[in-house]
C-alpha positions in Angstrom: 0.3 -198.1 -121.4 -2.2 -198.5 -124.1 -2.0 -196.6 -127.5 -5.6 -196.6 -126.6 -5.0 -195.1 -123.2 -2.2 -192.3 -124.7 -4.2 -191.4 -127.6 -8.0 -191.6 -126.1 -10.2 -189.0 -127.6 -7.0 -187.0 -129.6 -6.8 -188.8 -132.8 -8.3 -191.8 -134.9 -6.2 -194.6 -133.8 -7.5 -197.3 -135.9 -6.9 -195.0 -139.0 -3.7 -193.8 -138.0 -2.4 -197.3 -137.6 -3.9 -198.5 -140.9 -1.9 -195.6 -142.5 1.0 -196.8 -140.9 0.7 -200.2 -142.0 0.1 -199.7 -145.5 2.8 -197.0 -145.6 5.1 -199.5 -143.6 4.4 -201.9 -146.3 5.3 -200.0 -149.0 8.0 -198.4 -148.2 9.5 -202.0 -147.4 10.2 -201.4 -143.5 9.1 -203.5 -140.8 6.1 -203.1 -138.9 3.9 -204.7 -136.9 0.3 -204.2 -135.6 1.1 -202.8 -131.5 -1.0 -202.0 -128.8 1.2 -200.7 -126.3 3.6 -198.4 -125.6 6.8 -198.5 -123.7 8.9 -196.3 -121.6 12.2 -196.1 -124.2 14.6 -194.2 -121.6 16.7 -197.0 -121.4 16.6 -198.1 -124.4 18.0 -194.6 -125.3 20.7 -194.6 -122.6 21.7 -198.0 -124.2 21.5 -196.6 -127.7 24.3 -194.4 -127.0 26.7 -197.0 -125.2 26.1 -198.2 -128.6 27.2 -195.5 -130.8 30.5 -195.3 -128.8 31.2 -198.8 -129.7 30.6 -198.2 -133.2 27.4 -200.2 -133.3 25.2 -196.9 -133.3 23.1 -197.8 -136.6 22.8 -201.6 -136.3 21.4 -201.1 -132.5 18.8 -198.3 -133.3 17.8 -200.5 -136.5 17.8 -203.4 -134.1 15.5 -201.1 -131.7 12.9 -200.3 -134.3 12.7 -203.7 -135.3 11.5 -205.1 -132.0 9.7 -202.1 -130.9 7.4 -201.1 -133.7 7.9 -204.6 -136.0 7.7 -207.1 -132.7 6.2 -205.1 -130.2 8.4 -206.1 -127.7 9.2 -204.0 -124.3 12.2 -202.1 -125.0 11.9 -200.6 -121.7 13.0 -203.8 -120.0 16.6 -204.7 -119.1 16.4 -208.7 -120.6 14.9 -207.1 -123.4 17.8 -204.8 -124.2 20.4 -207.3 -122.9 19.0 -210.1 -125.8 19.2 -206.6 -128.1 22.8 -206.2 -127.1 23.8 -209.8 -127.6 22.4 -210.2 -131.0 24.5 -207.2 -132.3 27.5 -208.9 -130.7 28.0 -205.9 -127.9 29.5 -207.6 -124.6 26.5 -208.3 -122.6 27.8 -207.9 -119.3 29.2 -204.5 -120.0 25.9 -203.7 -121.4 23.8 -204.3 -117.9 26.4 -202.2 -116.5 25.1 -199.4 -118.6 21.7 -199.8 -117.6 22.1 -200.0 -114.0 25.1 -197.4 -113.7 23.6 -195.2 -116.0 26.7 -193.6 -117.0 25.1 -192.3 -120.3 22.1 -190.7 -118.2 23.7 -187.3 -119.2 23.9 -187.3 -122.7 20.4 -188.5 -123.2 19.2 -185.8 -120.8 21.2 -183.3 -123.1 19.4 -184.6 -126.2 16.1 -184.2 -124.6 17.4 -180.7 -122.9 17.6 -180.0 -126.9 14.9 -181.2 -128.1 12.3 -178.9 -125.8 14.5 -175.9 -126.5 13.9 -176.7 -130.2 9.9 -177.5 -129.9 9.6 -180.5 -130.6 7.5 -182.5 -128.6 6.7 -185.5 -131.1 8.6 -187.9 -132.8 8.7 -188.0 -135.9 9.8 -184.1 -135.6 11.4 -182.5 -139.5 13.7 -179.2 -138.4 14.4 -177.0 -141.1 14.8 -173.2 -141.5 13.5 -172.6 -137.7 10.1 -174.7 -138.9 9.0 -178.1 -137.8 6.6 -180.4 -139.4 5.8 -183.1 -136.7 4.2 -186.6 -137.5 4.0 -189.5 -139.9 3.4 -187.0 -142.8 2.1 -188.3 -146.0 5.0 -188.0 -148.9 3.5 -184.7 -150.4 3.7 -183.4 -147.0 7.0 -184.1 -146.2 8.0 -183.0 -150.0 6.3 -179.7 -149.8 8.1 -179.0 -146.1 11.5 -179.7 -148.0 10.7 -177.6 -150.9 9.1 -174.4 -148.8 12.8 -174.6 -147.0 14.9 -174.4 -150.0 16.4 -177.8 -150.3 17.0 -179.1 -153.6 17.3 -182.5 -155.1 19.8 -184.5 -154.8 21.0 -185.6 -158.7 21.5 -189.2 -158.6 
């Protein structure tokens, strides 16, 4: 689907993805100008075949980068399989994941979750029973943390 299609008359695409950009930029992290979305189901069932191989971080990084950097189909099974082979992770035990499905059930209990906890957007902050849902300027995101009593870290 379109970003156009999913986000037709709801919010300011063009800005949003301007903001994104810039922010992207400097904040260092890869991004990517994208027109579509894709269904990441798999790509989430595969995430956590990941994790129990110890590869957790390196696969979701891995995931961002082609997604939102690329803009590649991360709902596709040669997709992932390329994903899982560039990380090292056997390849063939990897389609077995995505056709079984054995991990089905774990992701269904993180979504299970996720609507029990409201959110409904990603990204989604949880703190203190409140949520603060979107790309959120810094202030934003600094004034959420301070309102729920977290401190600084001292470096």
């Amino acid at each position: 689907m379109t970003l156009q299609e999913l986000f037709k008359g709801r919010i300011d695409l063009e800005s949003v993805k301007a903001r994104l950009m810039r922010v992207a930029r400097e904040e260092g992290l890869p991004f990517g100008p994208r027109d579509k979305t894709y269904n990441s189901r798999l790509a989430q069932e595969l995430g956590k075949w990941a994790e129990s191989k110890g590869k957790g971080q390196a696969y979701h990084d891995a995931v961002f980068r082609a997604y939102f950097a690329e803009g590649r189909n991360i709902g596709k099974l040669p997709e992932l399989l390329v994903l899982a082979d560039s990380l090292s992770l056997p390849v063939e035990e990897a389609r077995m994941v995505l056709e079984e499905r054995p991990f089905k059930d774990l992701v269904d209990a993180d979504w299970q979750r996720s609507y029990r906890m409201g959110v409904q957007a990603v990204p989604t902050f949880f703190l203190t029973g409140q949520l603060l849902v979107g790309a959120v300027p810094y202030e934003a995101l600094e004034k959420f943390l301070i309102d729920s009593s977290v401190s600084k870290r001292q470096r």
